[in-house]
Backbone as CSV, one residue per row, in Angstrom:
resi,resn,N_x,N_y,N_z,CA_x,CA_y,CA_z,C_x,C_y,C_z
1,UNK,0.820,-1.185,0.000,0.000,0.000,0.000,0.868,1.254,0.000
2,UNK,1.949,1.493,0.716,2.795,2.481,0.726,3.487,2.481,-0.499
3,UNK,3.651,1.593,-1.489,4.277,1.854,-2.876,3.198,2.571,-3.548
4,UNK,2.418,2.135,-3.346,0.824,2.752,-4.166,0.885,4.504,-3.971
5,UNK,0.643,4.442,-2.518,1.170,6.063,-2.133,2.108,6.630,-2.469
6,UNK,3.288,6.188,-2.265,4.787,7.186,-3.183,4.289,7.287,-4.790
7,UNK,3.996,6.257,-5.239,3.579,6.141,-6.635,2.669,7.624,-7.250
8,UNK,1.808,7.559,-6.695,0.789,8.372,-6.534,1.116,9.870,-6.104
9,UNK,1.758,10.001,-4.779,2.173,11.090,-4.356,3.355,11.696,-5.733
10,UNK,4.302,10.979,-6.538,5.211,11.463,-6.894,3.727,11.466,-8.956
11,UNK,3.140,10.694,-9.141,2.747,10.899,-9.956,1.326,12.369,-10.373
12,UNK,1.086,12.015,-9.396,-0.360,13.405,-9.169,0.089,14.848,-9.263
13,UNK,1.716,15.195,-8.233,2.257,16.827,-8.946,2.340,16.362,-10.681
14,UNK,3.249,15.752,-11.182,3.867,15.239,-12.132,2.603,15.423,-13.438
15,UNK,1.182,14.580,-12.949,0.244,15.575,-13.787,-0.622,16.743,-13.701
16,UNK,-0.026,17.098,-12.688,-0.761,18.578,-12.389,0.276,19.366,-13.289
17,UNK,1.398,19.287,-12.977,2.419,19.925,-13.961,2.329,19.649,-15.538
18,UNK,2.298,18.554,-15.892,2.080,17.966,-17.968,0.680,18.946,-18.305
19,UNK,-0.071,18.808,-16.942,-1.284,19.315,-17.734,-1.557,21.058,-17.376
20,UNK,-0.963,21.801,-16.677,-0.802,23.108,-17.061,0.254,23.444,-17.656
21,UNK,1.023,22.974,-17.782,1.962,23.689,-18.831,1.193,22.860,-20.494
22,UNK,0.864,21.761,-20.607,0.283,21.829,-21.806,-1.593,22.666,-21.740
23,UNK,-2.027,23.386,-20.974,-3.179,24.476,-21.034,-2.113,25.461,-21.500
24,UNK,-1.050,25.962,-20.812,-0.891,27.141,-20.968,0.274,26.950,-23.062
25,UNK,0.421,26.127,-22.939,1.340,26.186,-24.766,-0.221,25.872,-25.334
26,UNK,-1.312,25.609,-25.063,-2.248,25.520,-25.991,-2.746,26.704,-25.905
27,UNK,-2.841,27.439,-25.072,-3.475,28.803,-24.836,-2.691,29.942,-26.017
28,UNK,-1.367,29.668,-25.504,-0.190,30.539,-26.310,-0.044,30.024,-27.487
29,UNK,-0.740,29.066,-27.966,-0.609,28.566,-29.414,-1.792,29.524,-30.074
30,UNK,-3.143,29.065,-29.558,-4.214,29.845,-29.743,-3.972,31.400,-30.369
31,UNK,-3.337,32.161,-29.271,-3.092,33.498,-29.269,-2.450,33.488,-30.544
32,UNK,-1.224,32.971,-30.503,-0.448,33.125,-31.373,-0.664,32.749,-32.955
33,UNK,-1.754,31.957,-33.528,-2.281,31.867,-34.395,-3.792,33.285,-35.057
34,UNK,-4.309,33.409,-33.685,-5.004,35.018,-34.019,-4.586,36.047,-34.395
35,UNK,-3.234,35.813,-33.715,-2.572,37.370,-33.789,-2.213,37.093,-35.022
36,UNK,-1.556,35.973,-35.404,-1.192,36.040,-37.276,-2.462,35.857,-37.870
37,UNK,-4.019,35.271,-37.951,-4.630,35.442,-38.764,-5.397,36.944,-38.675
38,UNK,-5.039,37.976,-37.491,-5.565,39.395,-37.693,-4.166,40.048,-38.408
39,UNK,-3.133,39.452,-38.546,-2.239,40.239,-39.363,-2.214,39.701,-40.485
40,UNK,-2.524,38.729,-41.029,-2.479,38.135,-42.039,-3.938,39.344,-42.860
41,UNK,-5.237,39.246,-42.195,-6.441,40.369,-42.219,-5.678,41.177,-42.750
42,UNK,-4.993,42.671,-41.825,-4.754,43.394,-41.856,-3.594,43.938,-43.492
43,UNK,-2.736,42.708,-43.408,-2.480,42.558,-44.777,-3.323,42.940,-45.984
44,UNK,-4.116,42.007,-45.810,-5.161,41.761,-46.913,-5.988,43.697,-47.197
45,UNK,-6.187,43.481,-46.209,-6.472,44.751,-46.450,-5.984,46.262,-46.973
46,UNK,-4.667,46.201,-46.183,-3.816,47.074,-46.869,-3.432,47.074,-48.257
47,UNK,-3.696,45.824,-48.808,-3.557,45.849,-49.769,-4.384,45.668,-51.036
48,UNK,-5.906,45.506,-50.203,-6.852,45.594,-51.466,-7.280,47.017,-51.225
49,UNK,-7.183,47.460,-50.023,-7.986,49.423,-49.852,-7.703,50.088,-51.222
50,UNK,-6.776,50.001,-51.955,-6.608,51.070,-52.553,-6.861,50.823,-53.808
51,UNK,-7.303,49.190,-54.387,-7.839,48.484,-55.022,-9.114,49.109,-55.462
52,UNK,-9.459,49.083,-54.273,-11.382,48.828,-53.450,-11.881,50.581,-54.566
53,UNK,-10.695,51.547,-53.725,-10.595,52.668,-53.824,-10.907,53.132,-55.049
54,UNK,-9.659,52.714,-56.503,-9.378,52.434,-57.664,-11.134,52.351,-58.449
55,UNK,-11.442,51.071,-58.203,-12.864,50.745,-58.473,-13.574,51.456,-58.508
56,UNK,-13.969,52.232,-57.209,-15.080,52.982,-56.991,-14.286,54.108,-57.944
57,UNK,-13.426,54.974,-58.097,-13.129,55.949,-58.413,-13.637,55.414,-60.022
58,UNK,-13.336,54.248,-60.849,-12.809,54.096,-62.111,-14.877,54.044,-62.579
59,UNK,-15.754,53.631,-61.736,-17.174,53.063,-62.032,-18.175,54.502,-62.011
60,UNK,-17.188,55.495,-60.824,-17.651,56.945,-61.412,-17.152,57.260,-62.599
61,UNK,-16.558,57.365,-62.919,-15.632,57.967,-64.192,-16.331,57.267,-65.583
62,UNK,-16.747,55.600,-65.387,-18.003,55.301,-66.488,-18.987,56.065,-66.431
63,UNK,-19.319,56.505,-65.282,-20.708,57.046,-65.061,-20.934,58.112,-66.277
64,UNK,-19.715,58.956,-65.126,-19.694,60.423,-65.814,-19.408,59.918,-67.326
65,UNK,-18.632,59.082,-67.955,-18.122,59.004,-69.125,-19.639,58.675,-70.413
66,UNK,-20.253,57.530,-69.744,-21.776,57.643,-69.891,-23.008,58.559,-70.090
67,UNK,-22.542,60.027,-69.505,-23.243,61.029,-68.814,-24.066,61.370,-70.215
68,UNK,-25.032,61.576,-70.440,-25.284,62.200,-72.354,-24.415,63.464,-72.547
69,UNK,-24.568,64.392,-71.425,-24.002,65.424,-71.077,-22.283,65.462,-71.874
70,UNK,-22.075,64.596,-71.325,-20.455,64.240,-71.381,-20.228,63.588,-72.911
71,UNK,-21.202,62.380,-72.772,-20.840,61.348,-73.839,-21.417,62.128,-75.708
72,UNK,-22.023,62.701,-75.466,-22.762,63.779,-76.812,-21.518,64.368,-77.693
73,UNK,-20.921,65.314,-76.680,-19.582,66.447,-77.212,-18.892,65.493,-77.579
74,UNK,-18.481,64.224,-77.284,-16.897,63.241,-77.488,-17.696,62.465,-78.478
75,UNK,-18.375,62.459,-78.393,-18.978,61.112,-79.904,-19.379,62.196,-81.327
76,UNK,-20.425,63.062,-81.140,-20.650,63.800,-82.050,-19.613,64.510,-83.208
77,UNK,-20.000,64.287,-84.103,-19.231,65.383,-85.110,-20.172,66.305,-86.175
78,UNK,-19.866,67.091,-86.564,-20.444,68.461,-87.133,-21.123,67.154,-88.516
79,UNK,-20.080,66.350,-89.232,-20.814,65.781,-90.344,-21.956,64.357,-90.100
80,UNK,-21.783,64.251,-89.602,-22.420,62.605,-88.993,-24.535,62.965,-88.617
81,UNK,-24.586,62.027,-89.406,-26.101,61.816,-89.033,-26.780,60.988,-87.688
82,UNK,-27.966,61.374,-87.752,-28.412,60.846,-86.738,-28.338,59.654,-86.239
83,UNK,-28.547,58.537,-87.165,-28.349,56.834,-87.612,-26.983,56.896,-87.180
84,UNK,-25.736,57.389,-87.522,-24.609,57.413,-86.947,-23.907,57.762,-85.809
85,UNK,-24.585,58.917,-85.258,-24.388,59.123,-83.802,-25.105,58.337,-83.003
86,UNK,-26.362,57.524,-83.292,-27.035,56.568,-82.321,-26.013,55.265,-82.190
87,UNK,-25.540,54.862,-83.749,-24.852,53.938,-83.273,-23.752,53.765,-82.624
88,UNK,-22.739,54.746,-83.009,-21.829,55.437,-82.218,-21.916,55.572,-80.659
89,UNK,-23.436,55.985,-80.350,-23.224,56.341,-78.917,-23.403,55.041,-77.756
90,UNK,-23.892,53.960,-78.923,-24.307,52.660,-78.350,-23.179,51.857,-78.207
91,UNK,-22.150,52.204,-79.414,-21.069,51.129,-79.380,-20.117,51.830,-78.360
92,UNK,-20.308,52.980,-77.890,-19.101,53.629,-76.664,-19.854,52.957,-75.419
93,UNK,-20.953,53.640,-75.274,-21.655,52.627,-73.874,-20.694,51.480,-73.512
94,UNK,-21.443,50.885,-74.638,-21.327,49.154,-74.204,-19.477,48.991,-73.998
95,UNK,-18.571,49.894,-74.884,-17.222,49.688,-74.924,-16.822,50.007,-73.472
96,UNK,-17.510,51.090,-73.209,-17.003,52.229,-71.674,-17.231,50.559,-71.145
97,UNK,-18.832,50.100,-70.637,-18.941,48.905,-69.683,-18.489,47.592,-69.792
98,UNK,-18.206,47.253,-70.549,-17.159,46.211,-71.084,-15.965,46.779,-70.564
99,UNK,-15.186,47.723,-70.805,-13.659,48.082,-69.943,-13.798,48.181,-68.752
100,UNK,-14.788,48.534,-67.935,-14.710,48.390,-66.275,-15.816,47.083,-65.817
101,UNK,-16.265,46.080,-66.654,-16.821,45.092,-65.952,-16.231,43.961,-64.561
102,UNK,-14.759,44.429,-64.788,-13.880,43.666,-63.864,-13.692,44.286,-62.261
103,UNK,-14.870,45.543,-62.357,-14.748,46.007,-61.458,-15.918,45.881,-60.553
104,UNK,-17.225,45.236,-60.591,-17.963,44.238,-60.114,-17.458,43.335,-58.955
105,UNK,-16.427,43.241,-58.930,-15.714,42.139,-57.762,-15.213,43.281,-56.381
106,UNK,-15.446,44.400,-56.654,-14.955,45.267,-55.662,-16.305,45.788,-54.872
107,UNK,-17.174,45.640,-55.880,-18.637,47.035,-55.021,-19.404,45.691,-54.856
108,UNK,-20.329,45.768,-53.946,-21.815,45.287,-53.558,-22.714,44.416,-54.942
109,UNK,-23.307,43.735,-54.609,-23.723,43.191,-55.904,-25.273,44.314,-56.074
110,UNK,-25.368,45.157,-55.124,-26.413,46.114,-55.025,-26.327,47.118,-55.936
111,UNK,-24.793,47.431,-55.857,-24.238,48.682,-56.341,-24.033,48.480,-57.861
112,UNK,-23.457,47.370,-57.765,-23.640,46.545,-59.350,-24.553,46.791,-60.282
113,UNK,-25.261,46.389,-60.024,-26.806,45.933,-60.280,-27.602,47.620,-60.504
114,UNK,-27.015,48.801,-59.597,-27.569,50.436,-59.971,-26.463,50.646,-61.136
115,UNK,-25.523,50.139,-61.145,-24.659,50.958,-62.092,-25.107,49.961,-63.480
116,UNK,-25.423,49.099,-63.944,-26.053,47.777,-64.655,-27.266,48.438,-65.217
117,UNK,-28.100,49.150,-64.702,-29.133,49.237,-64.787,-29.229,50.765,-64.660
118,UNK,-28.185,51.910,-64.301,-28.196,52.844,-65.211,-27.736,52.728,-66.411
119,UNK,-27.213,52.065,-67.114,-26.330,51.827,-68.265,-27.643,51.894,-69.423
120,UNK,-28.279,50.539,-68.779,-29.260,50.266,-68.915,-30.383,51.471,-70.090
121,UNK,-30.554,52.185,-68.423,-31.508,53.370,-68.672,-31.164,54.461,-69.771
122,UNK,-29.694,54.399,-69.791,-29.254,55.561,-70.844,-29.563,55.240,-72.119
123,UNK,-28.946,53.711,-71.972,-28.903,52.711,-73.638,-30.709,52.769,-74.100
124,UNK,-31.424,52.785,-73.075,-33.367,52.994,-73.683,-33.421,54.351,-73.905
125,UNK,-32.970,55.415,-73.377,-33.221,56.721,-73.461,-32.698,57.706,-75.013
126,UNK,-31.129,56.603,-75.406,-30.727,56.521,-76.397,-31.296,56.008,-77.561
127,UNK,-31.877,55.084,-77.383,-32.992,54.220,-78.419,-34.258,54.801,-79.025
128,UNK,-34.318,55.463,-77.667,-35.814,55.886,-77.552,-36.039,57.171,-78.291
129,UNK,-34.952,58.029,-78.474,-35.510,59.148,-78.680,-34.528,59.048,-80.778
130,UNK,-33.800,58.202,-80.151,-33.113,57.528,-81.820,-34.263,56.841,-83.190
131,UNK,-35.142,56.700,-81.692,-36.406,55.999,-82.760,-37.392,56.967,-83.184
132,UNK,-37.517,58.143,-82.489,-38.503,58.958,-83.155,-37.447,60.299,-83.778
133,UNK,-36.869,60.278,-84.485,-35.892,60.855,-85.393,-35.436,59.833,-86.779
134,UNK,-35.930,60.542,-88.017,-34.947,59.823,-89.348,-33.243,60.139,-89.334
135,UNK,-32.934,58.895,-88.945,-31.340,58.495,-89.223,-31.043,59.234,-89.849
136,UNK,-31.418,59.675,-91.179,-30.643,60.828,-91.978,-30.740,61.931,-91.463
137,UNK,-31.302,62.532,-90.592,-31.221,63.772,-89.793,-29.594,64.352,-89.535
138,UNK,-29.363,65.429,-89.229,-28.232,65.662,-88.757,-27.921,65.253,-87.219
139,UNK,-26.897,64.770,-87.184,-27.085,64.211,-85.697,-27.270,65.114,-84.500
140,UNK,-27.225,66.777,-84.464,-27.170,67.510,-83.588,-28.882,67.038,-83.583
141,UNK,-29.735,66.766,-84.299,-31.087,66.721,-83.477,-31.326,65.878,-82.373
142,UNK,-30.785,64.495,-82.841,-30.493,63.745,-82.097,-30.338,64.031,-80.614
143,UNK,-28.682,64.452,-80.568,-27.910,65.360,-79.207,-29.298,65.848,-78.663
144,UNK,-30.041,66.647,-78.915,-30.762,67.862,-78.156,-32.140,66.787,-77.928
145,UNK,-32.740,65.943,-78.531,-33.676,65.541,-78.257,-33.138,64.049,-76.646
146,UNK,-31.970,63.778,-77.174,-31.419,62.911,-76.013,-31.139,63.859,-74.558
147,UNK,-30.706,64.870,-74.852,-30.267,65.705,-73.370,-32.016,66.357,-73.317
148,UNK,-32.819,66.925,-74.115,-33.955,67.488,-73.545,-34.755,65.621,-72.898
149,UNK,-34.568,64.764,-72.966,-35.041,63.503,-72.495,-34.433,63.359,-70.754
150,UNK,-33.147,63.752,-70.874,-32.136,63.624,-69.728,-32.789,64.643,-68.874
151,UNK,-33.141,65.586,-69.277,-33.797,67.137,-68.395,-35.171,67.144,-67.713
152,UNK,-35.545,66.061,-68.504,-36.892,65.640,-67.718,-37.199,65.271,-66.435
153,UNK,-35.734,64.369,-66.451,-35.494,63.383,-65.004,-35.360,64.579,-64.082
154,UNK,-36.748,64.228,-62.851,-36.594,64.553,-61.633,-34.669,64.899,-60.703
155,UNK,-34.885,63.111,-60.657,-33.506,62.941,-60.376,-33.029,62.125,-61.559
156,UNK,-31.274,62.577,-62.016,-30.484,61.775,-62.974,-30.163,60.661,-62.492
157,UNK,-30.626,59.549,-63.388,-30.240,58.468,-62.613,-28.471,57.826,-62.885
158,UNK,-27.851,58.913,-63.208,-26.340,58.738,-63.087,-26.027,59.545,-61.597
159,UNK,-26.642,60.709,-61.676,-25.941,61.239,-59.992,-26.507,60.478,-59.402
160,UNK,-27.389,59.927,-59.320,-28.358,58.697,-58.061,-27.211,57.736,-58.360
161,UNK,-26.532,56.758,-59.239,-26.005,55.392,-58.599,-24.776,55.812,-58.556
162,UNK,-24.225,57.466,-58.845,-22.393,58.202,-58.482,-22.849,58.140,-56.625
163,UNK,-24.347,58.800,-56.388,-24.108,59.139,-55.151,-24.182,57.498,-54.186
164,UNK,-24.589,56.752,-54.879,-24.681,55.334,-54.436,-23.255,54.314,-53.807
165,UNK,-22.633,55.016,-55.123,-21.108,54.366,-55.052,-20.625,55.336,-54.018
166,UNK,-20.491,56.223,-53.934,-19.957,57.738,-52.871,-20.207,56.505,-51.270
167,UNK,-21.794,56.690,-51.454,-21.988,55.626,-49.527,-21.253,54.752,-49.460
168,UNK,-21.087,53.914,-50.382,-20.305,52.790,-50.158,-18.900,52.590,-50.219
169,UNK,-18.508,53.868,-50.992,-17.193,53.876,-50.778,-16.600,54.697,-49.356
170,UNK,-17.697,55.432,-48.727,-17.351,55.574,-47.497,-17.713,55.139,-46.554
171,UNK,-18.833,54.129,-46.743,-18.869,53.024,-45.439,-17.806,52.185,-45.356
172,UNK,-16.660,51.503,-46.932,-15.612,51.013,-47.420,-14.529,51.759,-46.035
173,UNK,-14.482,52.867,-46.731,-13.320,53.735,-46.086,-13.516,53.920,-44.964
C-alpha cells in the first residue's frame, strides 16, 4: 500500500504539472495563431484598400463618361447623321462597360446591379428618342432631343447610382 502512495504522491504533482503547462502552450498557441490570422487580415487589407478605392473611383468615371451630357460632345461630329451618332453612342456605352466590368468584384452586388441598370436606362433613353428621329437627320437633333429627355429626369439616374457608389465607398473607407 505504501508503494501505491509514493507512486501516486510522486505521480499526481507530475500531472498537475504535464497538464498546465500543456493548457498554458495551448493557450499561447491559440493566441499566437489570431494574432497572425488578424495580421495576415490586416495585410489583406492594406492591400486591397486602394484596389477597393481604384474601383469605386474608375465606375464613377463610367458614369460620368456615360453622362449624355459628357458622352454627346466626345462622340458627335459636325458631319455625322443621326443613324450614326445613335450607333456610335451605343457602341461607346457598351465599350465604356465592357472596360470596367472587372470592377464588379470590388462594389456590392447592389451597387452593381444600380450601375447595370443605369447603363441600362441611358442605352433605352438613347434608343428611344433615336427611334422617333430619321437616321438621316443631322445628328445635332439627335444630341438635343437625347439631353432634352435627360432634363426631364426629376432625379439623374447617373448622380443617383455616383451618389450610391460615394456611400459605399465611405462606409468602405
Amino acid at each position: 500500500m505504501e508503494v501505491v502512495i509514493e507512486i501516486l504522491q510522486i505521480t499526481i504533482p507530475g500531472l498537475i504539472v504535464f497538464f498546465t503547462a500543456y493548457y498554458m502552450i495551448k493557450t499561447f498557441m491559440q493566441n499566437e495563431r489570431k494574432k497572425q490570422e488578424l495580421e495576415l487580415r490586416s495585410n489583406i487589407i492594406k492591400e486591397t484598400t486602394p484596389i477597393k478605392i481604384q474601383a469605386y473611383e474608375r465606375l464613377v468615371l463610367f458614369l460620368e463618361r456615360i453622362n449624355p451630357e459628357s458622352l454627346l460632345p466626345r462622340t458627335q461630329s459636325p458631319s455625322m447623321s443621326s443613324g450614326q451618332l445613335h450607333a456610335d453612342l451605343l457602341a461607346t456605352v457598351r465599350a465604356e462597360f465592357e472596360h470596367n466590368l472587372s470592377q464588379q468584384i470590388y462594389v456590392s452586388s447592389q451597387t452593381w446591379g444600380a450601375i447595370k441598370q443605369t447603363k441600362e436606362h441611358i442605352i433605352k433613353i438613347i434608343n428611344t428618342e433615336a427611334s422617333n428621329i430619321d437616321p438621316k437627320r443631322p445628328a445635332s437633333e439627335l444630341s438635343e432631343a437625347i439631353l432634352r429627355s435627360i432634363m426631364k429626369f426629376e432625379h439623374n439616374p447617373i448622380i443617383i447610382t455616383i451618389e450610391i457608389l460615394k456611400n459605399e465607398a465611405s462606409n468602405f473607407i
